[in-house]
N, C-alpha and C positions, 0 to 999 in steps of 0.2 A: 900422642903417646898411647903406645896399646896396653893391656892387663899385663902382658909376658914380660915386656919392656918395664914396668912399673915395677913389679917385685924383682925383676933383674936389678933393678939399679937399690931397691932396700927389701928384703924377703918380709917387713912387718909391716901390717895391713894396721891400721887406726879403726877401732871396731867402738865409733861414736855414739855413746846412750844418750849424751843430755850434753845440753846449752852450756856448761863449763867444761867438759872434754871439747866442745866443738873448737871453744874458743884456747885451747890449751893446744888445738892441731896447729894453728898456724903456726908457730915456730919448729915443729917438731916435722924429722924425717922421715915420716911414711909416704909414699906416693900416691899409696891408695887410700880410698877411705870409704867405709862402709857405714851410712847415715843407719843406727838402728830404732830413730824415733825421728818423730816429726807426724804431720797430717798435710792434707789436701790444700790448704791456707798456708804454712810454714814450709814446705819443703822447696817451693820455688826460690825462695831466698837464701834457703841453706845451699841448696845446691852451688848459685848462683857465689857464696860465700866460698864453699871450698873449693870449686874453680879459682876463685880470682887470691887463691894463695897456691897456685899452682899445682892442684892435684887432684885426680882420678878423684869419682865419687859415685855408690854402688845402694841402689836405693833396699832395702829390705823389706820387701814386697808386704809379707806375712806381719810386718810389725809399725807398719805405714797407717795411717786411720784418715781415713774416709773415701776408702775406693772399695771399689767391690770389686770380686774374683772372674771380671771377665775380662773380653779383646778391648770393650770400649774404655778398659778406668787401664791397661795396658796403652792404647793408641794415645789417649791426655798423657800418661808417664811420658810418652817420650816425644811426642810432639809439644807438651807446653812445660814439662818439669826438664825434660831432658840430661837425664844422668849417663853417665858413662855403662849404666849398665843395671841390671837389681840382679838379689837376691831373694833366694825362695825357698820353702819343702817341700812344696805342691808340685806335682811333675808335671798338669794340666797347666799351670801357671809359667813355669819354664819351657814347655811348648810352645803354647800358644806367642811369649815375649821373646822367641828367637824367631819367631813365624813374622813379628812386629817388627825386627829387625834390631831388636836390643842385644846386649852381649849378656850371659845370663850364666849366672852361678846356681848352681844346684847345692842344696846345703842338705847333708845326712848325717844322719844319729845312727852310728856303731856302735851299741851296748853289746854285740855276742857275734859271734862266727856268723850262724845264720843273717844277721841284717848285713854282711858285708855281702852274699850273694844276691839280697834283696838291691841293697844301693848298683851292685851291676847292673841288675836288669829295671832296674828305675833311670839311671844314666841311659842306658841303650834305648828307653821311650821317648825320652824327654829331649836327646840331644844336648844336653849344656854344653857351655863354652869351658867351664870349668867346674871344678867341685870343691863345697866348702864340708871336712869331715870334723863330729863333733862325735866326743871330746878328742881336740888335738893329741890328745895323749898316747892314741892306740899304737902297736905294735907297727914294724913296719911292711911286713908281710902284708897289712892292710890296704898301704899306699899300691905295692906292688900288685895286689888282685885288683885294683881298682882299674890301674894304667893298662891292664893284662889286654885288654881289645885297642883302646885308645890311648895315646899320649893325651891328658890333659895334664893342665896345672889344679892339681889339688893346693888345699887353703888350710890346715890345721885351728882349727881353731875352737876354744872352752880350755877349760881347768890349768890352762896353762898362765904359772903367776910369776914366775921366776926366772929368770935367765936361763940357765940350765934345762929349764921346760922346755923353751922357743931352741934352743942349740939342740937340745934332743929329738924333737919335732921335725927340725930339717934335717937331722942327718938320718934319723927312720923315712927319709924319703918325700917330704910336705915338698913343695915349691916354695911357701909361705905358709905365715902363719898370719893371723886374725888375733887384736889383744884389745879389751879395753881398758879406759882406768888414766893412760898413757906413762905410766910408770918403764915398759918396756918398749914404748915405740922409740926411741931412741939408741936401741941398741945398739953396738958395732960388731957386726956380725963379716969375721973375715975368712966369709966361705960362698961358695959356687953354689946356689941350692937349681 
């Protein structure tokens, strides 16, 4: 199953901080999951865990401990951790991990007009597979400049606590959205994002 196919089938991403969300994924409907802690020693097991309850899993590169910012601690991610993919902010890092052959989310911070022209032309360096935009919350004119050169799947994801957050998210244009907590990964959402 690919990224597109995973939030097809539920638009809420499991956005995992710590050892009792991890264990609170397994029953729950998200397809994807996006491990936002772990280290060098523990991620091969998490991995290896949220695989084996069948779902997507999205390492966060920037919040991983104990690799350093090059091709060689990229080439160990996916030759001996092997996740479905990471996450990043770094555009030399989503470069280089699509060059590796990872599938790679680029994650950006819109706080104002100006950083939505900056995230274009950081996407058009970087190449990602997708984009994850923070805070979920923005307008959706945002989504639409983002798509304006590429169809990606954008990822909403921050500030969003409520239902009506994630509903308004996808319908300003997200593909998905990104939640922790798992209060909302369950939701039933009966819409086309």
């Amino acid at each position: 199953m690919e990224f597109k196919e995973g939030i097809r089938r539920h638009p809420v991403i499991a956005a995992v901080r710590n050892e009792k969300e991890l264990k609170r994924l397994e029953n729950s409907r998200p397809q994807i999951c996006f491990l936002l802690f772990g280290d060098i020693n523990t991620l091969p097991s998490m991995v290896d865990q949220v695989r084996g309850m069948g779902k997507q899993v999205y390492l966060h590169l920037d919040l991983a401990q104990g690799f350093s910012n090059d091709r060689a601690a990229l080439k160990f991610i996916h030759r001996e951790i092997g996740p479905d993919g990471v996450v990043s902010t770094r555009t030399h890092l989503v470069r280089n991990a699509r060059e590796e052959g990872l599938f790679v989310i680029q994650r950006l911070f819109i706080p104002d007009t100006m950083s939505v022209e900056t995230g274009k032309h950081l996407l058009k360096q970087s190449k990602a597979d997708a984009v994850e935009v923070m805070p979920g919350i923005v307008p959706a004119w945002v989504y639409d400049e983002l798509r304006r050169k590429r169809e990606l799947p954008i990822v909403a994801g921050g500030l969003l606590r409520q239902a009506g957050d994630v509903v308004q998210a996808l319908q300003n244009g997200a593909s998905a959205v990104s939640v922790s907590g798992g209060d909302l990964w369950n939701l039933d959402l009966q819409m086309n994002p």
